[in-house]
C-alpha positions in Angstrom: -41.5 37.0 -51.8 -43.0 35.9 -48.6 -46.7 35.5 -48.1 -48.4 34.6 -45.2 -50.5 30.8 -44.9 -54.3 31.4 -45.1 -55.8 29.8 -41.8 -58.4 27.2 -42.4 -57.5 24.6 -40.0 -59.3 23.0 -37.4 -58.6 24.6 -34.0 -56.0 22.5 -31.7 -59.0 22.3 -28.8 -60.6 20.1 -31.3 -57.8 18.2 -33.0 -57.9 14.6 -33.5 -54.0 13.2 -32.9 -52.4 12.2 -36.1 -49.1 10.6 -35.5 -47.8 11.6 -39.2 -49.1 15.0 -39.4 -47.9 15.7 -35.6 -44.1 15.0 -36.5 -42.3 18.2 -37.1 -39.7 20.4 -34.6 -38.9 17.4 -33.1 -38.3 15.2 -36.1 -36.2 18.6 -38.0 -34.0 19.1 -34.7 -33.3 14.9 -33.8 -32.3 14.4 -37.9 -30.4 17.8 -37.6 -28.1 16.8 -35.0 -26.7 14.2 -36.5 -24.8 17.3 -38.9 -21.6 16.4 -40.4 -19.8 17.1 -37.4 -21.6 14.3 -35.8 -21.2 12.1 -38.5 -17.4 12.5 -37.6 -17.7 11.6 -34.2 -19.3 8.4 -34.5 -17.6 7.5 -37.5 -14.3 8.3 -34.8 -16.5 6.3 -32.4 -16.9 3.6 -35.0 -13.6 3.2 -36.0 -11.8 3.3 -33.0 -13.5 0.8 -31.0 -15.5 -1.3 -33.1 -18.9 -2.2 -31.7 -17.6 -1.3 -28.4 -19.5 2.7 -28.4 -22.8 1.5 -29.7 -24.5 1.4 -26.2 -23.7 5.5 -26.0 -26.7 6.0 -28.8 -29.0 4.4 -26.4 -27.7 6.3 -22.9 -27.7 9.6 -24.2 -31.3 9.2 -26.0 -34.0 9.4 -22.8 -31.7 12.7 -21.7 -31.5 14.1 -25.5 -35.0 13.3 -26.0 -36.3 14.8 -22.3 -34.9 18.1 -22.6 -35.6 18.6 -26.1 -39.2 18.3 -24.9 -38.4 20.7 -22.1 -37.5 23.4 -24.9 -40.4 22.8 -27.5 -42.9 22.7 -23.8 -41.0 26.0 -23.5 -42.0 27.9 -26.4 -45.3 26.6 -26.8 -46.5 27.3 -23.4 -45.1 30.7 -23.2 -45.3 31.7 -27.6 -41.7 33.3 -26.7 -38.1 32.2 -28.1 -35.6 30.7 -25.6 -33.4 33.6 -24.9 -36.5 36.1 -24.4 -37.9 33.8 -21.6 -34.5 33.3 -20.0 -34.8 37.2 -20.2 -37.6 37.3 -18.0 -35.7 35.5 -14.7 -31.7 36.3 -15.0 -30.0 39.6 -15.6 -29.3 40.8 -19.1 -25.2 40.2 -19.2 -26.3 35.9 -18.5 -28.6 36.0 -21.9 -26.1 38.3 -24.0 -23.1 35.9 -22.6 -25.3 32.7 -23.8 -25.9 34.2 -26.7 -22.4 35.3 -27.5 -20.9 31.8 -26.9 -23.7 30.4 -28.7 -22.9 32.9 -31.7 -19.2 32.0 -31.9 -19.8 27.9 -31.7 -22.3 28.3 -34.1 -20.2 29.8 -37.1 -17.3 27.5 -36.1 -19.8 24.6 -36.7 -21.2 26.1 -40.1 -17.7 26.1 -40.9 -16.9 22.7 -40.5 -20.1 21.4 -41.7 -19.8 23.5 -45.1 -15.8 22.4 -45.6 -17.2 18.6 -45.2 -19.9 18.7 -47.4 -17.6 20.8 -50.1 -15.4 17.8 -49.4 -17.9 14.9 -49.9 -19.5 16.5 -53.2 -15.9 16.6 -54.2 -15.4 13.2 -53.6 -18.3 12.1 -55.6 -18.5 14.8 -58.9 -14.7 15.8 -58.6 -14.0 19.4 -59.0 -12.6 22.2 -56.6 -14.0 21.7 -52.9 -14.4 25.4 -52.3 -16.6 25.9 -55.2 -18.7 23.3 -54.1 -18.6 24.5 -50.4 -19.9 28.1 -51.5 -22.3 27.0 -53.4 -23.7 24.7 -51.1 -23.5 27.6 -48.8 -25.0 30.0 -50.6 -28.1 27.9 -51.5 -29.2 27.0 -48.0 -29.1 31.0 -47.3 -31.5 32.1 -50.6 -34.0 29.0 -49.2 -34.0 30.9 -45.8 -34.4 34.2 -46.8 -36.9 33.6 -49.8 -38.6 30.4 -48.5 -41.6 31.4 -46.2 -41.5 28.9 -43.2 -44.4 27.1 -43.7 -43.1 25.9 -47.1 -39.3 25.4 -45.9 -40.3 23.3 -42.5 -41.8 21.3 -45.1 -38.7 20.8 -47.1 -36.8 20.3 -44.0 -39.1 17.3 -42.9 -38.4 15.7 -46.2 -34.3 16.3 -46.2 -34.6 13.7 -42.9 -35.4 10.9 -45.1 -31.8 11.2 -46.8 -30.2 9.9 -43.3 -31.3 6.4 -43.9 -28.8 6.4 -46.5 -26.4 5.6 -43.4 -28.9 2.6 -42.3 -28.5 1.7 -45.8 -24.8 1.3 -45.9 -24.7 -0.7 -42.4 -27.0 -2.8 -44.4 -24.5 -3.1 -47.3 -22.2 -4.7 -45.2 -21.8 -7.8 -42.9 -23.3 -7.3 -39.8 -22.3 -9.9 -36.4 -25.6 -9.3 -35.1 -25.2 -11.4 -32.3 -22.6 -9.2 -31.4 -23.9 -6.3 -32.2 -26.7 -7.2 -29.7 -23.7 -8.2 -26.5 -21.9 -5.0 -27.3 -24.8 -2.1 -27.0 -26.9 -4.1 -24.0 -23.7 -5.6 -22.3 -20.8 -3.4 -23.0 -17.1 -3.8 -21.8 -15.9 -0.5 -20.8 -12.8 0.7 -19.9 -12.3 4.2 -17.6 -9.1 5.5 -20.2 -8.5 8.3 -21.8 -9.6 7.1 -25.5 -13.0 6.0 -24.2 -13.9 9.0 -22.3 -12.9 11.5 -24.8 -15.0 9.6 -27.5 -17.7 9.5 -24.7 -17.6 12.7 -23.9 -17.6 13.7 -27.8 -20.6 11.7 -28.2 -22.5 13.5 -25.1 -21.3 16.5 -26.7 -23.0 16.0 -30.2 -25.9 14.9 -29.1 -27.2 17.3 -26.7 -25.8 20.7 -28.3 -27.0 24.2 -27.1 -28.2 25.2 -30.9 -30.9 22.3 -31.1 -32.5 23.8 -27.6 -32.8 27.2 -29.5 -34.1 26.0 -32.5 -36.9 23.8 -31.2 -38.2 26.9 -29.1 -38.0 28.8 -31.6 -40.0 26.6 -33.9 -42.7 26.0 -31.9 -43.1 30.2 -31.7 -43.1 29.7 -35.5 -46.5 27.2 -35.6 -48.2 29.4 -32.6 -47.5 32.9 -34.9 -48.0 30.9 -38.3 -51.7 29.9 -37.7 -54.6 31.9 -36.4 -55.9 28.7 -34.6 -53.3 28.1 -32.1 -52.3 30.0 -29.3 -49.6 30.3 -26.2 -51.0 27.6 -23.7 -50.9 30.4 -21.4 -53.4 32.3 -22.9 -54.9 29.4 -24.3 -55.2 26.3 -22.0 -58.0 24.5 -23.7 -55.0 23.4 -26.4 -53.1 22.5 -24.0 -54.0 18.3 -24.1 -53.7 17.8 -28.1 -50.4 20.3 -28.2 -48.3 18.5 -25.6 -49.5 15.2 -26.6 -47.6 16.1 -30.3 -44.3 18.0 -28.6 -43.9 14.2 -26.8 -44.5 12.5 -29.9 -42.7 14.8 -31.9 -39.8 15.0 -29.9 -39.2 11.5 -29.0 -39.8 10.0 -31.4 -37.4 12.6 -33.7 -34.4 12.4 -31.3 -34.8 8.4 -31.7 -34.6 9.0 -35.4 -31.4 11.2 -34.9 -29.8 9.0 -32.4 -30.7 5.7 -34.2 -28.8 7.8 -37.2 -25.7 7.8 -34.7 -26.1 4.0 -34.0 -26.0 2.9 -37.6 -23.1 4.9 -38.5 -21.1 4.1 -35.3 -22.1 0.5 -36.8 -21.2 1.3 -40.4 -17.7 2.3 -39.3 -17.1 -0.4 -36.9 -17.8 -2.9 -39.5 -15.8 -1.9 -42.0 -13.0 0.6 -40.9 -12.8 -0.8 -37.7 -12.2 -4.8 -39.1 -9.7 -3.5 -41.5 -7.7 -1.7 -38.9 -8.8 1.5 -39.9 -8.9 3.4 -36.8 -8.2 7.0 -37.1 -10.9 9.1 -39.1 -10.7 12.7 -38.6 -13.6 14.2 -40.6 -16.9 12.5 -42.4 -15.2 12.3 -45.7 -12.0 10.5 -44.6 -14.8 7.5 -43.4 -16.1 7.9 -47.1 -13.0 7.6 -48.4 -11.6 4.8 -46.5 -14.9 2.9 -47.3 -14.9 2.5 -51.0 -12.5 -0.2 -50.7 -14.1 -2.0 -48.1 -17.6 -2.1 -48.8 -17.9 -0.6 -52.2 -19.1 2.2 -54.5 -22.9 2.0 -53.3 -21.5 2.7 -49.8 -19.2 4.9 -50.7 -21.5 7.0 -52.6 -24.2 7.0 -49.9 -21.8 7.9 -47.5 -20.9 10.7 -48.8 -24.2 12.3 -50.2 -25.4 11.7 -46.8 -23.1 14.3 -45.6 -23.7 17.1 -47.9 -27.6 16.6 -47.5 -27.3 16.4 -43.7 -25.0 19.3 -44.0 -27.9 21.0 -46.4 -30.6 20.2 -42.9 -27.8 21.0 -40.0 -26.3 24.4 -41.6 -30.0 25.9 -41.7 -30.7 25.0 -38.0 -27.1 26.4 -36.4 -27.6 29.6 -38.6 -31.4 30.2 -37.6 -30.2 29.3 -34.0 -28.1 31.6 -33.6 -30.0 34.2 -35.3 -33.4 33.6 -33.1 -31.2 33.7 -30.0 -29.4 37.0 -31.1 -32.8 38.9 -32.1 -34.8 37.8 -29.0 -32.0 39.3 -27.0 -32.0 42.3 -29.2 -35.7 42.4 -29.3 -36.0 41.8 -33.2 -38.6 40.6 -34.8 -37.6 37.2 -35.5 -39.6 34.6 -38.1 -38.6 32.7 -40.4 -42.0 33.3 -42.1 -41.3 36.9 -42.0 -40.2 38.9 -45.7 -36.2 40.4 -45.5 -37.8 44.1 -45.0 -39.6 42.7 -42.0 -36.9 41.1 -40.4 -33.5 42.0 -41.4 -31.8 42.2 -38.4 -33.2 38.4 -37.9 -32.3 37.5 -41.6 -28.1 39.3 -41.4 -27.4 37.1 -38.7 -28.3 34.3 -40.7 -26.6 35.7 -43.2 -23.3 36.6 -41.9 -23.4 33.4 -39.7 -23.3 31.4 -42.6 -21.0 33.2 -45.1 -18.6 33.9 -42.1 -18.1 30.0 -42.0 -17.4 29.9 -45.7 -14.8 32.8 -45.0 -13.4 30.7 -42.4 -13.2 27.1 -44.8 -11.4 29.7 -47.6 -9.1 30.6 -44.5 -5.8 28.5 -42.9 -8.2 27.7 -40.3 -8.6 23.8 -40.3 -11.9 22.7 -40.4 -11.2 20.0 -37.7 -10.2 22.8 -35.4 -13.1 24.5 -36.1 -14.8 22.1 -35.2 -12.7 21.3 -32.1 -13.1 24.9 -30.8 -16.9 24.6 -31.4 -16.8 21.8 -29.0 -15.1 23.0 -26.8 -17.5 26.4 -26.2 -20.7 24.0 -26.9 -19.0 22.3 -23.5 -18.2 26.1 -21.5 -22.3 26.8 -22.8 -23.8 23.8 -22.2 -24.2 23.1 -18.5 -24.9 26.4 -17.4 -27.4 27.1 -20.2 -29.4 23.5 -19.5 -29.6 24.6 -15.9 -30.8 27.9 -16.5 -33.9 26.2 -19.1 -34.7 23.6 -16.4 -35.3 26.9 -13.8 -37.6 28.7 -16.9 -39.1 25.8 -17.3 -40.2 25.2 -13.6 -41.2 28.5 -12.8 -45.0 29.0 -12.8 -44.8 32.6 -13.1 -43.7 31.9 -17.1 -45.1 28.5 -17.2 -48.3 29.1 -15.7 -49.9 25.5 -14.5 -47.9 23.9 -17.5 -44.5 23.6 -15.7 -42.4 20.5 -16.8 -43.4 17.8 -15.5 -41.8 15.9 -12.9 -40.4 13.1 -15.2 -38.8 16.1 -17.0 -38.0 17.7 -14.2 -36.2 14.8 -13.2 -34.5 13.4 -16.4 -33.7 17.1 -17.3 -31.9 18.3 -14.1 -30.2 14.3 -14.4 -29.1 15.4 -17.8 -27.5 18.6 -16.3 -25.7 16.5 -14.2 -24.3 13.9 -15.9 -23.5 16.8 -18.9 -21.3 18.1 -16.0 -19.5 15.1 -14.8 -18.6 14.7 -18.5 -17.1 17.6 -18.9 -15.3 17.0 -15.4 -14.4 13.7 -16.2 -12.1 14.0 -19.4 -10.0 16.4 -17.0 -9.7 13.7 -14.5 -9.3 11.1 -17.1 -6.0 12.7 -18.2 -4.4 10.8 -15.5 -5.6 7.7 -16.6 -4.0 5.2 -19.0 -4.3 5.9 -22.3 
């Protein structure tokens, strides 16, 4: 049963900065992108061309890390979830559109995040994958519904520290660092097909529509959580000590994720890649096809990593979806709140989540699950990061706490580029492959 935090903190006006007590949204969201899906692309990345991709962990960072920021400034300046401020500036049909896309990608994602992490814990404790995969499933949804968030977030924070098992097993195996160095500083690339599909992949894991909902969302959950902190809006005075800890926050938790990428990209290349290994489909094949080449320890690391990333990213694209979905609704939406208090908040999370088992017990393949997610993350994306950068710049929501104008311009840059991607692999189809 859910019971509220007693509030007995000092007030934000007065707050000293503490860089360890300030991580939080931002650290959850950067760790949580790098889900099992992600874990396939750069071990794809990895394996395909070697240390040749490692310089995309570093270009897609400062946009990742800048519009993340944009969201959290969003919801703490405002106390309102993503899709109820887009609410306030376009028609209804754009936020039920966002939200529908959004809705579908989602479970597509659980789905293929629950079918790899059913397949790792196979891998290591044998058994029947399915089992595993329900399980798995199931347990993430009872901590959501009958975890108050204040306790959860708190779990959440420490589940991050189980993606150094990937810095671990780049460690576990020889590195050219020299090389390493030349490659992400001074890469070689080549406008083909291959490199601007894994590219484009790459772009597309890293900034992904459900991480913008989330982080709004979750800075709603700290303004409604504690008594001493308040919409900037209504509360300026906070203002200086709040948006000093979104930009530590934030940046310094979508370097964690992206650093994440890095060493697996480097993992892969170092071991998959030098072996001639270099087709990997899902997270678990790279597990697989490691044990020979750099052991048990890796192996074993490897693939535990996916099932407790899965354990952090499954949460996030199911409470995502289900913030987005009751803001448009107008549902009361917490994950503080009890089940009787918020069910209509609560069935989304459940059916998003048991809907992606349904679909890993189905003939659907996971990797076109996953595939298909892409693909509407891709239709969603652009549009949805130019409609946040216009929320985000209008002073009749944002009051005198509009994004900045390094935010302003990294975040409409990021729009950009998101849409040359996407523009790109169609004209790289008549390139050499």
């Amino acid at each position: 049963m859910k019971n509220p935090e007693p509030a007995s903190r000092i007030p934000a006006a007065r707050r000293r900065f503490n860089p360890f007590t300030a991580l939080g949204p931002g650290l959850i969201t950067g760790a949580a992108d790098e889900d099992p899906g992600g874990i396939a692309t750069h071990s794809q990345a990895g394996a395909q061309f070697g240390l040749g991709m490692l310089w995309t962990a570093f270009v897609t960072y400062p946009f990742m890390a800048a519009f993340q920021s944009v969201c959290a400034r969003i919801g703490r300046v405002t106390g309102r979830g993503l899709a109820a401020n887009i609410a306030r500036v376009f028609p209804p049909w754009v936020v039920r559109s966002v939200v529908a896309l959004l809705l579908v990608a989602n479970v597509l994602n659980i789905a293929a995040d629950v079918a790899a992490m059913g397949e790792a814990a196979q891998l290591v404790f044998g058994g029947g994958r399915h089992w595993f995969t329900l399980g798995l499933a199931v347990f993430s949804l009872l901590l959501q519904v009958f975890v108050p968030y204040h306790r959860y977030v708190g779990l959440l924070k420490w589940m991050t520290l189980a993606l150094f098992s990937y810095v671990a097993v780049a460690f576990a195996t020889h590195i050219p660092w020299t090389e390493v160095l030349m490659q992400t500083f001074a890469p070689r690339i080549e406008l083909d097909l291959a490199t601007a599909t894994v590219v484009v992949a790459v772009f597309g894991t890293t900034i992904s529509p459900y991480l913008f909902f989330w982080q709004t969302a979750e800075e709603v959950e700290e303004v409604t959580l504690h008594a001493d902190e308040h919409p900037l809006t209504e509360h300026p005075e906070e203002a200086e000590y709040e948006l000093k800890r979104i930009g530590w926050d934030t940046y310094l938790g979508m370097a964690y994720g992206n650093g994440i990428g890095f060493f697996v990209m480097l993992a892969t290349a170092a071991t998959l890649h030098s072996a001639g290994i270099t087709q990997i489909q899902t997270a678990a094949q790279a597990a697989m096809a490691l044990r020979p080449l750099a052991g048990d320890l890796a192996f074993i690391l490897f693939a535990l990593g996916i099932v407790a990333t899965g354990l952090l990213a499954v949460p996030v694209l199911a409470a995502s979806a289900a913030y987005a979905l009751s803001e448009a609704m107008g549902w009361k939406a917490s994950l503080e709140s009890r089940f009787s208090e918020a069910h209509g908040f609560y069935g989304v999370i459940g059916v998003a989540i048991l809907a992606g088992v349904v679909l890993d017990y189905s003939p659907l393949d996971p990797l076109r699950a996953l595939f298909w997610s892409a693909v509407i993350n891709g239709v969603v994306a652009v549009p949805l990061m130019a409609v946040i950068m216009v929320v985000a710049t209008r002073k009749s929501i944002m009051g005198a706490f509009t994004a900045t104008p390094v935010q302003r311009l990294v975040g409409w840059a990021a729009v950009a580029i998101m849409a040359a991607a996407v523009m790109f692999i169609q004209m790289a189809r008549g390139l050499p492959s």
